[in-house]
C-alpha positions as CSV (number, residue, x, y, z in Angstrom):
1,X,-26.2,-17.7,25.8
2,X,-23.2,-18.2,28.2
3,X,-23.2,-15.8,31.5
4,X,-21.9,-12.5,31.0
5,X,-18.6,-12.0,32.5
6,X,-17.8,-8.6,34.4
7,X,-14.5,-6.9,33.0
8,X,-13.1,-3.9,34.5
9,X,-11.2,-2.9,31.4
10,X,-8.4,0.0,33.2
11,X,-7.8,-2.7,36.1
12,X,-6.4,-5.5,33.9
13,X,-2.9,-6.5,33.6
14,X,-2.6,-8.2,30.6
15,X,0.3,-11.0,29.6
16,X,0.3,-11.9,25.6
17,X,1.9,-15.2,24.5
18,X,4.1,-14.6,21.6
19,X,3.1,-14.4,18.0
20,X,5.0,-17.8,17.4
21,X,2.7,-19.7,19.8
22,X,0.2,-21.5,18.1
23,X,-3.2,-20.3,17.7
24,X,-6.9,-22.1,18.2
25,X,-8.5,-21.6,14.8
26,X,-11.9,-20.2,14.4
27,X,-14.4,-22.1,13.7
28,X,-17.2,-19.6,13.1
29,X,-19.5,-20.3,10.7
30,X,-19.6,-17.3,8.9
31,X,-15.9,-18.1,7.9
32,X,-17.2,-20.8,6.2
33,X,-19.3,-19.2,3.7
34,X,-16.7,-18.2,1.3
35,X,-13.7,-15.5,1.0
36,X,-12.6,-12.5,3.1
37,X,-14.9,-9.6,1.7
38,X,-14.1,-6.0,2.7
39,X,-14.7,-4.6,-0.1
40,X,-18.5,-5.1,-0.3
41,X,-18.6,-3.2,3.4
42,X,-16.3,-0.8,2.0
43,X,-18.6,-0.1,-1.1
44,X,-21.4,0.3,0.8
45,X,-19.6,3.0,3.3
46,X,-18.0,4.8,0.3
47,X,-21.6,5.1,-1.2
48,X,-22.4,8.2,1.5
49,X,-18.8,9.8,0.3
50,X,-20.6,10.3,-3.1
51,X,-23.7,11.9,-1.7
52,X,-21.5,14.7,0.4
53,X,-18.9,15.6,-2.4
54,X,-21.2,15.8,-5.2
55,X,-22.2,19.2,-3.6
56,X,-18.6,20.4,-3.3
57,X,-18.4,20.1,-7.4
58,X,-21.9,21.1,-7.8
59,X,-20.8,24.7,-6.1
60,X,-18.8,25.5,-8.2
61,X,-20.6,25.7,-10.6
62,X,-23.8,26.4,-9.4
63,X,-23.0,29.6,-7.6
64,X,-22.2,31.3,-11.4
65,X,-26.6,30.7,-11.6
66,X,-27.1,31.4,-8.3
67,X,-25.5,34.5,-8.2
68,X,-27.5,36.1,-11.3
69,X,-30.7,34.3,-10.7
70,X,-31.0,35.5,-6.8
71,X,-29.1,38.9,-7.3
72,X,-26.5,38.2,-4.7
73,X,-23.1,39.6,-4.2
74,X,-19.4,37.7,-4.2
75,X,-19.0,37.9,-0.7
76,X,-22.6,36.1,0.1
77,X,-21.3,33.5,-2.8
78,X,-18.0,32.9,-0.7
79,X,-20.1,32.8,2.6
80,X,-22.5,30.5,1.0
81,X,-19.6,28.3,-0.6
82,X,-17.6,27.9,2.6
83,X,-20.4,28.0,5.0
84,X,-21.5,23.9,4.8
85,X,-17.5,23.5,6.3
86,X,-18.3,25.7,9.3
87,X,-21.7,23.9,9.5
88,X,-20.0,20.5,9.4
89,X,-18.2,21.4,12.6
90,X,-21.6,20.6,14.8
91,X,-22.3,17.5,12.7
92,X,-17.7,16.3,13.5
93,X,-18.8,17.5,17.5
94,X,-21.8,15.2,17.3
95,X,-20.1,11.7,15.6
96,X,-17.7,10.4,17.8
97,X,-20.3,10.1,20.9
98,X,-23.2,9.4,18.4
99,X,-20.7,6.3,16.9
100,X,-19.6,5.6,20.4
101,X,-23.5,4.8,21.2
102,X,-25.4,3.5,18.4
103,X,-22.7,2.2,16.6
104,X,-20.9,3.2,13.4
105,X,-22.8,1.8,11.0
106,X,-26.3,3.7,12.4
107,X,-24.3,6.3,12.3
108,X,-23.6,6.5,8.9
109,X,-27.5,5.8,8.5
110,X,-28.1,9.4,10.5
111,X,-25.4,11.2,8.3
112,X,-27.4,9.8,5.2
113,X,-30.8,11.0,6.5
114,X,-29.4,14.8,7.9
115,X,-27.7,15.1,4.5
116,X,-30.8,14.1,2.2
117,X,-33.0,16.8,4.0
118,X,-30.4,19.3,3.2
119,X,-29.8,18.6,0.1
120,X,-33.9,18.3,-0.6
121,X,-33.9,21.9,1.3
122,X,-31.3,23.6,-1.3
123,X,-32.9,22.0,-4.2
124,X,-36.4,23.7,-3.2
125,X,-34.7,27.3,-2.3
126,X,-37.1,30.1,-3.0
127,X,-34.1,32.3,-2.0
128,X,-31.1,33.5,0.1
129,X,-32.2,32.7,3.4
130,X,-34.0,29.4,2.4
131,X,-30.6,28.2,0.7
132,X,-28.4,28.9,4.0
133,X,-31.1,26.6,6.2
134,X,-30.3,24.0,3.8
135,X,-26.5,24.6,3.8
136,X,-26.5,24.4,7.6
137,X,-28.7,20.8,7.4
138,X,-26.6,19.3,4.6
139,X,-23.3,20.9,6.5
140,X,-24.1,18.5,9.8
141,X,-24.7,15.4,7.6
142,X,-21.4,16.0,6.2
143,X,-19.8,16.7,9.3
144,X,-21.3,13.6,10.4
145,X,-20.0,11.3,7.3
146,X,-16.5,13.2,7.2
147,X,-15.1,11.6,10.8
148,X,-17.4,8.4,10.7
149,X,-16.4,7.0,7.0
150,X,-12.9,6.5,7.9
151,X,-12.9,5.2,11.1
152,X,-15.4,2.1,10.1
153,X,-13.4,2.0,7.2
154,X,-10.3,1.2,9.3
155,X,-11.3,-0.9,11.9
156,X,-13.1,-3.5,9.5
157,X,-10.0,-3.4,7.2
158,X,-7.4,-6.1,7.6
159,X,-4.1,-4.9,8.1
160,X,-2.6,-6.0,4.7
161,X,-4.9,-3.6,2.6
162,X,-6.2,-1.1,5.1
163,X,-4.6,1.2,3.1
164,X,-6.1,0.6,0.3
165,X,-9.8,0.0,1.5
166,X,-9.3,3.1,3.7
167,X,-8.4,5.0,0.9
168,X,-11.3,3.5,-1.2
169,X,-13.8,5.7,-0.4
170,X,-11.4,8.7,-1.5
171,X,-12.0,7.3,-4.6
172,X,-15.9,8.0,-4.1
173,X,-15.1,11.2,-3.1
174,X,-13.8,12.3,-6.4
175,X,-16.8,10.3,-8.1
176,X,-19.4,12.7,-6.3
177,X,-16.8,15.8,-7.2
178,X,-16.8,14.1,-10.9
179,X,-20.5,14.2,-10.9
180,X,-21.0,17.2,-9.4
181,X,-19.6,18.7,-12.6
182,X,-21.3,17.2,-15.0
183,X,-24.3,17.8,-13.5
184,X,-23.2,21.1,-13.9
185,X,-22.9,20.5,-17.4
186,X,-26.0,18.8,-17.8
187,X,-28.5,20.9,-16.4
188,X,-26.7,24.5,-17.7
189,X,-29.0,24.4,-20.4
190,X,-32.2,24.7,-18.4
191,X,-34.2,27.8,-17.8
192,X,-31.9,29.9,-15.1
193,X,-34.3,29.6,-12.2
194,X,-34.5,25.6,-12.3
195,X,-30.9,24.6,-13.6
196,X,-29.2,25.8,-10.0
197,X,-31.8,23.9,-8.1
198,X,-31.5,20.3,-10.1
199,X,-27.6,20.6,-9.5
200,X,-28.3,21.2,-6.0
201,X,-31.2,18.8,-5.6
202,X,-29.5,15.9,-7.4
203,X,-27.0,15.2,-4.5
204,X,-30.2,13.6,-2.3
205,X,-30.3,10.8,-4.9
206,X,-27.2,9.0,-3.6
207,X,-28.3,9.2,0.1
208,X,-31.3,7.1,-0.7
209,X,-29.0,4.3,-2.2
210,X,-26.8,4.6,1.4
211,X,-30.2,3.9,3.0
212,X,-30.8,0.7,1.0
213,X,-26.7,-0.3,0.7
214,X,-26.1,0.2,5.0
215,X,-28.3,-2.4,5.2
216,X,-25.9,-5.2,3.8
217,X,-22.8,-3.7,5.7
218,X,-21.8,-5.2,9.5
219,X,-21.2,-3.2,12.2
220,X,-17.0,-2.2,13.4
221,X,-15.3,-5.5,15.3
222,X,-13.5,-2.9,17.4
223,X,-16.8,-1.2,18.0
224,X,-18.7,-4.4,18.8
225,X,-15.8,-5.7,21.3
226,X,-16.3,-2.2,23.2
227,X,-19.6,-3.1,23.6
228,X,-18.6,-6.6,25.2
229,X,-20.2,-8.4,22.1
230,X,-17.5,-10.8,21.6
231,X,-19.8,-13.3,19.4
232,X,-20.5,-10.5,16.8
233,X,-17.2,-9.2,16.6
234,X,-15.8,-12.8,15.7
235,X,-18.1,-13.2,13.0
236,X,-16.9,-9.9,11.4
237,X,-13.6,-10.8,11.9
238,X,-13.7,-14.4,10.5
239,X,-15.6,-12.7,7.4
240,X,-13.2,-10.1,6.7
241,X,-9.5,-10.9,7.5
242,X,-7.4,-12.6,5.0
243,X,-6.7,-15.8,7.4
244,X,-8.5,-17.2,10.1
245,X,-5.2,-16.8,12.0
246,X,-5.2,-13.2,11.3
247,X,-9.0,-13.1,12.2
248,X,-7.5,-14.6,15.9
249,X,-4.8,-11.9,16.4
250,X,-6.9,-9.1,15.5
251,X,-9.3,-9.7,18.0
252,X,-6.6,-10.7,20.7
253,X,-5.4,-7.5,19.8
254,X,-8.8,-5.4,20.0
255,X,-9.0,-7.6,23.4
256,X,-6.5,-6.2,24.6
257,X,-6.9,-2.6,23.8
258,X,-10.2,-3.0,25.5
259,X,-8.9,-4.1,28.4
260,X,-10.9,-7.5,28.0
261,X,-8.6,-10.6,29.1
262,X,-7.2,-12.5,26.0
263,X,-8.6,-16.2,27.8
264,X,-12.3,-14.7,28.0
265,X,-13.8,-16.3,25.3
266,X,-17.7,-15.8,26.0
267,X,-20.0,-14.8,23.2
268,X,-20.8,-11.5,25.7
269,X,-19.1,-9.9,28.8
270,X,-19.2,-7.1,30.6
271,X,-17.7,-4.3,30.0
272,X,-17.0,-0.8,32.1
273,X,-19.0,2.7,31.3
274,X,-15.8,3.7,29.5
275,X,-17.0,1.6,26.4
276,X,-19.6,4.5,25.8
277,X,-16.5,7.0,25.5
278,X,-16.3,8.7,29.4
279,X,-13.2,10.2,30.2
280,X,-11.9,10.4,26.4
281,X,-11.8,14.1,26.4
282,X,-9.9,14.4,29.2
283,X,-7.2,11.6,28.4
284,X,-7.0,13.2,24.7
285,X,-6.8,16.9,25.6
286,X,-6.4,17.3,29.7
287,X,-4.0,14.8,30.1
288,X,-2.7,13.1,27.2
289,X,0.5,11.0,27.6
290,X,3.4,12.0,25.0
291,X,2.2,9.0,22.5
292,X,-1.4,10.2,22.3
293,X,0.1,14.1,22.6
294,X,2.1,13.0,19.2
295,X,-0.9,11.1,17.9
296,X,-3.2,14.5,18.2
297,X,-0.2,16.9,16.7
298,X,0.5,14.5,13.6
299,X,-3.6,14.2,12.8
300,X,-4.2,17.7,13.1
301,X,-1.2,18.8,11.8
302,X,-2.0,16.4,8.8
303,X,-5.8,18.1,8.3
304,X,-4.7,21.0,8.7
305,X,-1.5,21.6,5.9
306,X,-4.2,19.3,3.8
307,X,-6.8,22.0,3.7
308,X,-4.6,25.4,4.0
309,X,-2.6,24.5,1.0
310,X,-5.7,25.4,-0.8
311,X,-7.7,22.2,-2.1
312,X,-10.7,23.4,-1.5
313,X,-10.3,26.8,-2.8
314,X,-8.8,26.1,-6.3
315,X,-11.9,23.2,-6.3
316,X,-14.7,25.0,-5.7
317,X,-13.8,28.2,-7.7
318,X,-11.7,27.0,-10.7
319,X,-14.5,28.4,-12.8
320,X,-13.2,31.9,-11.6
321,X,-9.4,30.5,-12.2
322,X,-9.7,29.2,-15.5
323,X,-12.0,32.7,-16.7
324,X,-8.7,34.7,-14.7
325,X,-6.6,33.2,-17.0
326,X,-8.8,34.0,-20.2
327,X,-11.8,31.4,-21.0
328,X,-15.0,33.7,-21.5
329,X,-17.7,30.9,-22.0
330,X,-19.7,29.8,-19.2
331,X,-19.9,25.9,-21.1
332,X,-16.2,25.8,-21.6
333,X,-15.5,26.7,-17.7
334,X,-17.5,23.8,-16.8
335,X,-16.4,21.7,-19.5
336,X,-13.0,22.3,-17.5
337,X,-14.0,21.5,-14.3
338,X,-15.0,18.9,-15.4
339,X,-10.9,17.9,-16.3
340,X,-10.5,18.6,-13.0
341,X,-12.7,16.2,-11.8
342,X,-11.3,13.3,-14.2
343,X,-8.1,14.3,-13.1
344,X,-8.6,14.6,-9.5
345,X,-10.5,10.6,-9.9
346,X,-8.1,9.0,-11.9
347,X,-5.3,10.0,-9.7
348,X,-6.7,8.9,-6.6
349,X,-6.8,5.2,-8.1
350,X,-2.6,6.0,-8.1
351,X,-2.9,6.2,-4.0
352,X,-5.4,3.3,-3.5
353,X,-3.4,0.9,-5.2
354,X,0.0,2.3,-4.3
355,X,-0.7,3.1,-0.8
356,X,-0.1,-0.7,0.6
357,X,2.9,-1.3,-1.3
358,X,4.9,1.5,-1.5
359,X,4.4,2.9,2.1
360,X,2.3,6.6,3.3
361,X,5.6,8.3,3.7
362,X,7.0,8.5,-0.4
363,X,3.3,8.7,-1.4
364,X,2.7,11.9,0.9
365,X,6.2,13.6,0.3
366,X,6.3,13.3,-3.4
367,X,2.6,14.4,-3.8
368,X,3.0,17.7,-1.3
369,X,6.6,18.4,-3.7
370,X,4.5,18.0,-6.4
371,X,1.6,20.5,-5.2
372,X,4.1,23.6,-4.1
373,X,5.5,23.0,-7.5
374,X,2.6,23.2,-9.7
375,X,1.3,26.2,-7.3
376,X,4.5,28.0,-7.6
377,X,3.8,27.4,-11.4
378,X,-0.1,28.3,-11.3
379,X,0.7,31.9,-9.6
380,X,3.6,32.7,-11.6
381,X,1.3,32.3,-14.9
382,X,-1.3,34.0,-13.5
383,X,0.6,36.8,-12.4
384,X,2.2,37.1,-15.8
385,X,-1.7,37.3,-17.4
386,X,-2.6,40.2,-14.6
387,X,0.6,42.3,-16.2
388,X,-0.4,41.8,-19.6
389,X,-5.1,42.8,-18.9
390,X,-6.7,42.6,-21.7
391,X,-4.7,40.6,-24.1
392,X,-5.6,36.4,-24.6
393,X,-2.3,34.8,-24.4
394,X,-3.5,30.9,-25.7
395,X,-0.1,29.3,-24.0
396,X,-1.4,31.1,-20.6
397,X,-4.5,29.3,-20.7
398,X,-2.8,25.8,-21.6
399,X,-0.3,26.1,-19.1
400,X,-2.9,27.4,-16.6
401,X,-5.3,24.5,-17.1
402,X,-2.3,21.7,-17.1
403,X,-1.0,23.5,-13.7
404,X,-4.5,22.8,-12.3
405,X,-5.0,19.7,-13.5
406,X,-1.0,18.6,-12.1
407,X,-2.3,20.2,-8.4
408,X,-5.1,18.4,-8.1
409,X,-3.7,15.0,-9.3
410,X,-0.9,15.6,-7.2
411,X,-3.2,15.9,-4.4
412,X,-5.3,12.8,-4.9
413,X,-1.8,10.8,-5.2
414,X,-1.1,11.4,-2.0
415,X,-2.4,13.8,0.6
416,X,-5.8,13.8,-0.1
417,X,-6.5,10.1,0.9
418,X,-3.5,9.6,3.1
419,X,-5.2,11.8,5.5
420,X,-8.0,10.0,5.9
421,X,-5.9,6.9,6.7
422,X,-3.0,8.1,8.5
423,X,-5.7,9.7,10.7
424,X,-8.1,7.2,11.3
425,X,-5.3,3.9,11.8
426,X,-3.2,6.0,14.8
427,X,-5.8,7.0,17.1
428,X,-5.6,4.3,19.8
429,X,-9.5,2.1,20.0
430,X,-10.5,4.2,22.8
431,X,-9.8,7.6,21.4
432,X,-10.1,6.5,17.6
433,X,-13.7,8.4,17.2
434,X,-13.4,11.4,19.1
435,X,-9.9,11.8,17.9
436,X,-10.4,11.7,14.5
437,X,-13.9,13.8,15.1
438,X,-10.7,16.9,16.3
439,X,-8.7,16.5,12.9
440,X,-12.2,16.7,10.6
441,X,-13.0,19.6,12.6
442,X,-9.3,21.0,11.9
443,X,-9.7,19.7,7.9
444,X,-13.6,21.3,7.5
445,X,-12.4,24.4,9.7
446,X,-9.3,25.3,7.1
447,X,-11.5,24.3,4.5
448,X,-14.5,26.9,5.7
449,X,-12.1,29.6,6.2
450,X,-10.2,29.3,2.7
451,X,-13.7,29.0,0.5
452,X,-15.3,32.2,2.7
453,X,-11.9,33.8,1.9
454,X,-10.6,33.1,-1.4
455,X,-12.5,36.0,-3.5
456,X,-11.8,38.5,-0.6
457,X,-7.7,37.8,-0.7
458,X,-7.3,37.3,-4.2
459,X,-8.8,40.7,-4.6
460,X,-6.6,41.9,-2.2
461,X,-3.5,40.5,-3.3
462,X,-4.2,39.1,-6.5
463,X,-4.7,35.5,-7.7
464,X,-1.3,35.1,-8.5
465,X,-0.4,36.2,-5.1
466,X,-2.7,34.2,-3.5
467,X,-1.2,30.7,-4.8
468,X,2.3,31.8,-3.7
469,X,0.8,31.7,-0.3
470,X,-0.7,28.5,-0.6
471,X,2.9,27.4,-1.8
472,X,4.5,28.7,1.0
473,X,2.3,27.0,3.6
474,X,2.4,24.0,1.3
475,X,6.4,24.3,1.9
476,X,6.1,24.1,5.7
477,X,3.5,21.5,5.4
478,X,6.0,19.4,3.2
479,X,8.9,20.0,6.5
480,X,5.6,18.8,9.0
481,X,5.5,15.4,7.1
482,X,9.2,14.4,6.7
483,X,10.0,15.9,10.6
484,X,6.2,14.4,12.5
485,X,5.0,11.5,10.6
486,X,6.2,7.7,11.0
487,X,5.6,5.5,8.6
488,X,2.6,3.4,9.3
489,X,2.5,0.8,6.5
490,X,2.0,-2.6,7.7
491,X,1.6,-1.6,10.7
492,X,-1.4,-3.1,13.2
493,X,-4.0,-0.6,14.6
494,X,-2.6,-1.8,17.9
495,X,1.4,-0.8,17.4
496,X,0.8,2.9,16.7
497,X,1.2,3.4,21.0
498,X,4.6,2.4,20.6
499,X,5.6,3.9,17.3
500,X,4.3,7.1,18.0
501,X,5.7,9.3,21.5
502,X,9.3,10.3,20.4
503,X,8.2,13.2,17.8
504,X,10.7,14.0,15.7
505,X,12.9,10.6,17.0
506,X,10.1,8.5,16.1
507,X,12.5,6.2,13.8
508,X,14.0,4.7,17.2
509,X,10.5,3.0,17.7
510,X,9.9,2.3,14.1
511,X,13.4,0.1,14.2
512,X,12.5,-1.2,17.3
513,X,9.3,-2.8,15.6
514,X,11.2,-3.5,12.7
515,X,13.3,-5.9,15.2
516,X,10.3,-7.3,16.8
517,X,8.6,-8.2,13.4
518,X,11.7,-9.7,12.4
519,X,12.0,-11.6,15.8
520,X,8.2,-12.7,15.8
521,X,8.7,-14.8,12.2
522,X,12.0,-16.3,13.2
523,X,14.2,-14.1,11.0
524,X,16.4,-13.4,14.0
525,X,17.0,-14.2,17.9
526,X,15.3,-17.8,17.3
527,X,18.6,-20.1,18.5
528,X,18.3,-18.2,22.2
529,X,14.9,-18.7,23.6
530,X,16.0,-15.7,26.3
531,X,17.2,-13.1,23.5
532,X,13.7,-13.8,22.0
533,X,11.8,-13.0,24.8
534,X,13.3,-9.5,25.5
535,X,13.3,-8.3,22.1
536,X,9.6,-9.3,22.1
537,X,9.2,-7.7,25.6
């Protein structure tokens, strides 16, 4: 092993050659072993997406046993429902520094563990009190999973389908939702007293399979040059970037961001205390420069418009929509859920595939549109079946169903795995963790607050009511997007700091890159050697 060199990564001023200069090829031996394979590390982090969510479609179903088997009243349900979101809030607190230490991948390990105890703890509820312990264990674990998931996803992504592999585990997500309803389903026709628990219990069998699948995955390049492992991070590199050339500029590129000279070429080096995460805190909230201040407002802005225009709530009690709008029978309410689970999976696939071509922007716009419109819909049939208690009106069932089953796919076209992307690809290296840890805290706060709520204000101001609101916020959300967000598509981890700082004037940097992309493959400024150099400046 070569002598480690010592790096003082905030004292380094660092001079890049330009993207045209030619580039030493890898010669890892890793690389050698066959194609670029993300996706087996990004199967194998989406496996722990399927473990949390299969609760969230569990619930809703589950608390219709739960409240007539343990006697309890709607607004324990709510508290019970939404609580796991407050919970989560300790396990969001706890990642970034725990992924900053150990790594991400152990990290996703401890998420696994905290959330199989829960879920073993809720399965084996003798009553009330027993079942909140195991909310608040399973609530950490999926704090944990929530901020770490993305962020390996991102950073072992190449930048040509980050998109898509970040989105990937979205696709999970709705998988454990998916499940969580059938199971539902399934284990309605067992004795009252046991059928709750299995649906509850059943979410601890995907942790195990994390356990086993974490095992094959390797650990975040970005994560591994932070820790001065230069060797290691190479290997990851080589094995999952499209090119070796591309596997040479990323790391140049996560070099630099580290503050680790682009000559240094050791297989270890040195590295300052900041690699542990000191300091972040204060550069992110205390004093953050007008790129990271931008960064912060767009991801939490992003988490929190996702959540408040109600997601959560119309997932975790459209049993209580769909019997609003006149279905009486406990097996046909689940048997629609479980539409809404289909609907929510096969419309994530939309995103994944879509996200890397078409661009974040369209995707998000179109599917927040889309939302406020079937919402606006939704209430406006709802309201209609509130004027007319008592009387079954078939056409306000169909059209109720089809406005729930439009939301949600809406939704999983767009926002709900653009967030996890958008949020985890702008957060510079240094900040990525702890940053993203703030806008899961946003997401599972608004989530918390609208499950603990939703029976409370649609008593108060009806159902109907109550999705005109989420409409309305839905509305401002949709102003948010097209005003805050830049488009990030193509776009390495590394150029966010310059194409995020103006706010709303953020196209002046996104043209500037636009001019620089151009300029780096020759498409303009190549006859005058000078003109090249300052558009690459």
């Amino acid at each position: 092993m070569r002598e480690a060199k010592n790096v003082d990564s905030f004292n380094l001023k660092l001079v890049r050659a330009p993207l045209s200069s030619p580039l030493p090829l890898p010669t890892s031996p890793i690389a050698e072993q066959g194609p670029p394979d993300p996706m087996g590390k990004e199967d194998a982090a989406a496996e722990e997406d399927v473990g949390m969510t299969v609760d969230i479609g569990v619930m809703s179903g589950a608390s219709i046993y739960i409240e007539k088997d343990l006697k309890v009243t709607d607004t324990q349900i709510e508290i019970m429902i939404g609580v796991i979101e407050i919970y989560s809030l300790i396990g969001s607190a706890m990642a970034g520094k725990t992924s900053d230490w150990v790594g991400r991948r152990y990290t996703i390990v401890i998420s696994g563990a905290i959330f199989f105890i829960g879920a073993i703890l809720m399965g084996f509820s003798t009553n009330y009190t027993f079942l909140m312990c195991g909310r608040f264990v399973a609530g950490i674990g999926v704090g944990y999973a929530l901020t770490i998931a993305p962020v390996y996803s991102a950073e072992v992504s190449p930048t040509s389908s980050r998109g898509f592999l970040t989105s990937f585990p979205e696709v999970f997500v709705n998988i454990g939702i998916l499940l969580g309803y059938l199971s539902n389903y399934a284990f309605s026709f067992c004795p009252l007293d046991l059928g709750w628990r299995l649906m509850l219990g059943v979410g601890a069998i995907p942790s195990v399979g994390l356990a086993v699948g974490v095992l094959a995955m390797p650990e975040s390049p970005r994560w591994l040059v932070m820790q001065g492992r230069l060797g290691e991070a190479k290997r990851v590199l080589d094995r999952t970037s499209d090119s070796k050339e591309e596997s040479m500029l990323r790391l140049a590129d996560i070099k630099e961001a580290a503050g680790i000279p682009e000559e240094c070429n050791d297989d270890i080096v040195q590295v300052s205390g900041h690699s542990h995460g000191e300091g972040v805190w204060k550069e992110l909230l205390v004093h953050p420069t007008p790129t990271v201040r931008h960064i912060l407002i767009a991801a939490i802005g992003f988490h929190f418009f996702q959540q408040a225009s109600g997601i959560d709530a119309l997932v975790l009690y459209s049993p209580r929509v769909f019997a609003k709008a006149g279905i009486t029978s406990t097996n046909q309410l689940l048997l629609c859920t479980v539409g809404v689970g289909l609907s929510k999976t096969v419309f994530t696939l939309v995103a994944t595939f879509f996200l890397d071509r078409v661009g974040r922007r369209p995707l998000l716009l179109t599917s927040m549109a889309g939302m406020v419109g079937a919402l606006v819909c939704l209430g406006t049939s709802l309201t209609i079946v509130d004027q007319h208690e008592g009387v079954r009106m078939t056409w306000a069932v169909i059209l109720c169903l089809c406005c729930v089953l439009a939301y949600v796919g809406f939704f999983s076209s767009g926002i709900g795995p653009i967030a996890w992307v958008y949020s985890s690809e702008i957060f510079p290296l240094r900040l990525r963790a702890q940053g993203c840890g703030m806008g899961v805290a946003v997401n599972r706060l608004m989530s918390g607050i609208l499950s603990m709520t939703f029976i409370s204000l649609y008593k108060a101001i009806t159902m109907g009511g109550t999705f005109f609101l989420y409409a309305a916020i839905g509305t401002v959300g949709w102003i948010f997007f097209f005003t805050m967000l830049p488009e990030t598509q193509g776009r390495t981890l590394e150029d966010m700091e310059v194409l995020f700082g103006k706010f709303h004037k953020w196209r002046k940097a996104n043209k500037l890159l636009e001019k620089k992309k151009r300029v780096a493959h020759g498409d303009i400024g190549t006859s005058d050697p000078d003109n090249r150099a300052h558009l690459l400046a």
